[in-house]
C-alpha positions in Angstrom: -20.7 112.6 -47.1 -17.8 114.1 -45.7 -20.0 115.7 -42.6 -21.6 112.4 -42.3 -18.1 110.6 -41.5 -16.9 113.1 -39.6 -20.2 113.4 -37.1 -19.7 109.8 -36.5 -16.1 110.3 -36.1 -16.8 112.8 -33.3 -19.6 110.6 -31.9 -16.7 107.8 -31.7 -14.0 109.5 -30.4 -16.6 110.3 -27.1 -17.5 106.8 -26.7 -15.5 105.9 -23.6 -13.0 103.1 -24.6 -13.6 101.0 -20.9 -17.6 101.1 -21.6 -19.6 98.2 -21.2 -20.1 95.1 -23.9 -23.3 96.9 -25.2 -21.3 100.2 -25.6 -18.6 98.4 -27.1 -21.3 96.6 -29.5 -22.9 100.1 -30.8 -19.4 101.7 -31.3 -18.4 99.0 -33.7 -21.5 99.2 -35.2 -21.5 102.9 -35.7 -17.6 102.7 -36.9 -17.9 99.8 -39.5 -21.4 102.4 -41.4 -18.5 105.2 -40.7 -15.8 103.2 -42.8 -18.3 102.0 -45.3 -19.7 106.1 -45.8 -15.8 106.8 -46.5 -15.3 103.3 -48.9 -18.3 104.9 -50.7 -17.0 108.1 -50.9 -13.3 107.4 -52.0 -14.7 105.0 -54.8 -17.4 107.7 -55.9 -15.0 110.2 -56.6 -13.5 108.2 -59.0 -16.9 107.5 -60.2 -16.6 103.9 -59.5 -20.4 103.5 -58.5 -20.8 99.9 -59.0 -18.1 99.2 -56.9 -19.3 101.6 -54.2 -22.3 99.5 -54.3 -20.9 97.4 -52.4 -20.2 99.1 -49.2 -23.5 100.7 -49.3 -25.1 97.1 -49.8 -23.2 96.4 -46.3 -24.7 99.2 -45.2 -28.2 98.0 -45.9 -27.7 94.7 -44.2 -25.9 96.3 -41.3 -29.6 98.1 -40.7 -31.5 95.8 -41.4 -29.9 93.5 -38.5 -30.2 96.1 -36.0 -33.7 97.2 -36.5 -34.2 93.5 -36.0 -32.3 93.9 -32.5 -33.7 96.9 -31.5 -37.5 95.3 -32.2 -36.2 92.6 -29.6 -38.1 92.8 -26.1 -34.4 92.4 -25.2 -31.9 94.2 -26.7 -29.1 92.6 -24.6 -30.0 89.3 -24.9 -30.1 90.3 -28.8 -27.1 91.5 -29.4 -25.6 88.9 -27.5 -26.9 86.1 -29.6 -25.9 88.5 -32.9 -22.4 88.5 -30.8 -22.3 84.9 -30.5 -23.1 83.8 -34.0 -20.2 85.9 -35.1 -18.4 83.9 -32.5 -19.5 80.7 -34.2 -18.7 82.1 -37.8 -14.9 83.2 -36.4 -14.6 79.6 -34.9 -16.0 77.9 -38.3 -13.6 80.0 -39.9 -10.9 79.0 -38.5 -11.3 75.5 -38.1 -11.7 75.2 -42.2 -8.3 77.4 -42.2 -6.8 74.0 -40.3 -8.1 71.6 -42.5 -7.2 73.2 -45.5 -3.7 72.5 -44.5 -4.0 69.2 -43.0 -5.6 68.4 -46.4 -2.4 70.7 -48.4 0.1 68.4 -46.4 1.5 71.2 -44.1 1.5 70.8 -41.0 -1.8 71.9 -38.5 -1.8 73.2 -35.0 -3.5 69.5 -33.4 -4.0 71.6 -29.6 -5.8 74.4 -32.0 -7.6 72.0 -34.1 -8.8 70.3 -31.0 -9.9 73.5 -29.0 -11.9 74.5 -32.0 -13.6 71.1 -32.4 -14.4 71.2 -28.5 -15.9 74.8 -29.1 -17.6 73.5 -32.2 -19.3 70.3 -30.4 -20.6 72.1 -27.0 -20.5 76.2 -27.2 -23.7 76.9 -29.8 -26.2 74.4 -29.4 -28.8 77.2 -30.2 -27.2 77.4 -33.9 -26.1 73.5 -33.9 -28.4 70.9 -35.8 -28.1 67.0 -37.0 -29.8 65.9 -39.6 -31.3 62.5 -40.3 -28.0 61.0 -41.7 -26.1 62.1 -38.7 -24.4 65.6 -40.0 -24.3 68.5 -38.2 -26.0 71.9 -39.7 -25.2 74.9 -39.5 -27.9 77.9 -39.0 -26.9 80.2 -41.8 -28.3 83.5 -39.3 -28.4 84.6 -36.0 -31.7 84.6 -36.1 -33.0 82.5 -38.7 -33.7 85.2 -40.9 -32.0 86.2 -44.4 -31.5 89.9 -45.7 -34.8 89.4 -47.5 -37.0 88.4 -44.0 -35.5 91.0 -42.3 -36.2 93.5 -44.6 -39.7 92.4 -45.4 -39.8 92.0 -41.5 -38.9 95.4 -40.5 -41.0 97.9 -38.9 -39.5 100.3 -41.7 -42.3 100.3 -44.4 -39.6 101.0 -46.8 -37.0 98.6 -46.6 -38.8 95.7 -48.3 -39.1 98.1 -51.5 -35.2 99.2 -51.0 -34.4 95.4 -51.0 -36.3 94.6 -54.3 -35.3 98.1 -56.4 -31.9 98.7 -54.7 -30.5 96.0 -52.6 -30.9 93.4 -55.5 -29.5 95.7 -58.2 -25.7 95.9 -55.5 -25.9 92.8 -55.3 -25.7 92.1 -59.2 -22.9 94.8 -59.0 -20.9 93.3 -56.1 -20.9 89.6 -57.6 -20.5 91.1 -61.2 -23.6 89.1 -62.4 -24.4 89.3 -66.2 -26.8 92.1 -65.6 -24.4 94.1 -64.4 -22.3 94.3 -67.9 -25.4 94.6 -69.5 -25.1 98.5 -69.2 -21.6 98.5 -70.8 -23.5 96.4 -73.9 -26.1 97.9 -74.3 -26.4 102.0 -73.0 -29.3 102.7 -70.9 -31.1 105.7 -70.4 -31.0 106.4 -73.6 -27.1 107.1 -74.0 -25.9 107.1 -77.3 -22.5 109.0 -77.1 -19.1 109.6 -74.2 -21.0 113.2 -73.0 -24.2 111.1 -72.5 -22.5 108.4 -71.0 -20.8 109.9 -68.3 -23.9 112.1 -67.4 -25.9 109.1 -66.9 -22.6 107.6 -64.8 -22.3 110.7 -62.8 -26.6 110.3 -61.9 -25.2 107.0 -60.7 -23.2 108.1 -58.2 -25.0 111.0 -56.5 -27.9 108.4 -56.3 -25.0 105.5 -54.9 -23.9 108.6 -52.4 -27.2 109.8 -51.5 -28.3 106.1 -50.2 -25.0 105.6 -48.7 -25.6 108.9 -46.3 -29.2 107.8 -45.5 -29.0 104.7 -44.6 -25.5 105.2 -42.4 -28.0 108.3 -40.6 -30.7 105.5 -39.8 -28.4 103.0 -38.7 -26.8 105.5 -36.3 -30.2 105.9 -34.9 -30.6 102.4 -34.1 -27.6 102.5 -31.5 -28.8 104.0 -27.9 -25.5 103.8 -26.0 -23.3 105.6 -28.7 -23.8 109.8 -28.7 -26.8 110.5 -30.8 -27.5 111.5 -34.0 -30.4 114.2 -34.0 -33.5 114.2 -36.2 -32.8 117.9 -38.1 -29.0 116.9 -38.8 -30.1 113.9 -40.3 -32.8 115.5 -42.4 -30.4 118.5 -43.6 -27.8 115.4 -44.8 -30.2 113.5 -46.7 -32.0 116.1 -48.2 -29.5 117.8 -49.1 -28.2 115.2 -50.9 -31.5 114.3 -53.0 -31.6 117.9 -53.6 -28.4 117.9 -55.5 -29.0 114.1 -57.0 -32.0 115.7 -58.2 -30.4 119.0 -59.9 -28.2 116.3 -61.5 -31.5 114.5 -63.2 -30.9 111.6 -61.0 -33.8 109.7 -59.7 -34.8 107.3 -57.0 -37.2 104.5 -56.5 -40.3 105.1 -55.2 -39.5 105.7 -51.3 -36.0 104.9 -51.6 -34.8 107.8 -49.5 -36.5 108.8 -46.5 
């Protein structure tokens, strides 16, 4: 994971800092899958796997986005729209920020609160809808697609299997759903005493750390304008990586790891 982090760290640090919008777009990119590689890593050696699952579940949606851009007939116009919604989300965000103290009696910013309503009302028609009864929707994507269509959408074969066998399992971990206590409850995998236990954690996280590394590689393959990341590097990392999950009795979904 480490050599991971630190080729994107070197691929960064050459990205010129003055480049252009779409240069500036892919180094973002590539620096949130580096941050979220080094989350991973930092809660994996604590063996704090389900947490990790979280940044690797950003990971997964990161790609999945970006394969979506990059099967655009153009990218520019793409990322541009990708750009904009997060314009409209920043916007939203901040306009609910006002009103929640208008509506806590403290007093709002009216020139702010009426820039962001002008912004609102006239800047993303293409995401702006009214309904029957006269209220304005939202689109809840950039490009009307959720995690699920763009993984089942993807000209990946494997990312609609990764969504049902992996993506949906961090999910239950990141929102601490019932299923994710479950394990705590009742041992899995046939654990039965502390030895057993932390075996079967410690399979957790070279599998959480393995996926983490794989999917950072592929989504540092989807950026063109950042330095990039070459085929045999990639495959040393990630089988590497399964090699040593393996030796650890860990195990993967079928296709999980490419």
């Amino acid at each position: 994971m480490s050599k991971a982090t630190s080729a994107g760290d070197r691929a960064l640090a050459q990205t010129p800092a003055d480049g252009s919008e779409l240069v500036r777009f892919d180094a973002e990119v590539l620096m949130r899958g580096v941050n979220a590689v080094k989350s991973t890593r930092l809660l994996l050696e604590n063996a704090h796997w389900e947490t990790a699952a979280g940044p690797v579940r950003q990971l997964f949606e990161l790609l999945v986005n970006l394969e979506h851009i990059a099967a655009e007939a153009d990218r520019d116009a793409a990322v541009f729209r990708y750009a904009k919604f997060g314009l409209l989300q920043t916007v939203r965000g901040q306009r609910t920020q006002l009103a929640y103290e208008e509506a806590t009696g403290r007093p709002a910013d009216q020139a702010r609160v009426a820039i962001l309503d002008n912004m609102l009302e006239h800047m993303f028609p293409e995401f702006r809808k009214v309904s029957a009864k006269g209220k304005v929707v939202w689109d809840g994507s950039w490009c009307d697609k959720n995690i699920k269509a763009l993984a089942k959408s993807s000209s990946n074969a494997l990312r609609e299997a990764q969504y049902e066998q992996l993506f949906v399992f961090w999910s239950e971990q990141v929102h601490a759903a019932p299923a994710a206590l479950m394990g705590g409850v009742f041992p899995s995998g046939g654990a039965t005493d502390a030895a057993e236990i932390i075996a079967l954690d410690d399979r957790h996280v070279v599998e959480t750390g393995s996926m983490a590394v794989t999917l950072f590689a592929e989504l540092w393959r989807t950026l063109p304008t950042v330095a990039p990341l070459d085929a045999r590097t990639m495959l040393e990392w990630t089988t590497g990586l399964v090699r040593q999950a393996t030796a650890l009795g860990a195990s993967f979904p079928a296709n999980a790891a490419t």
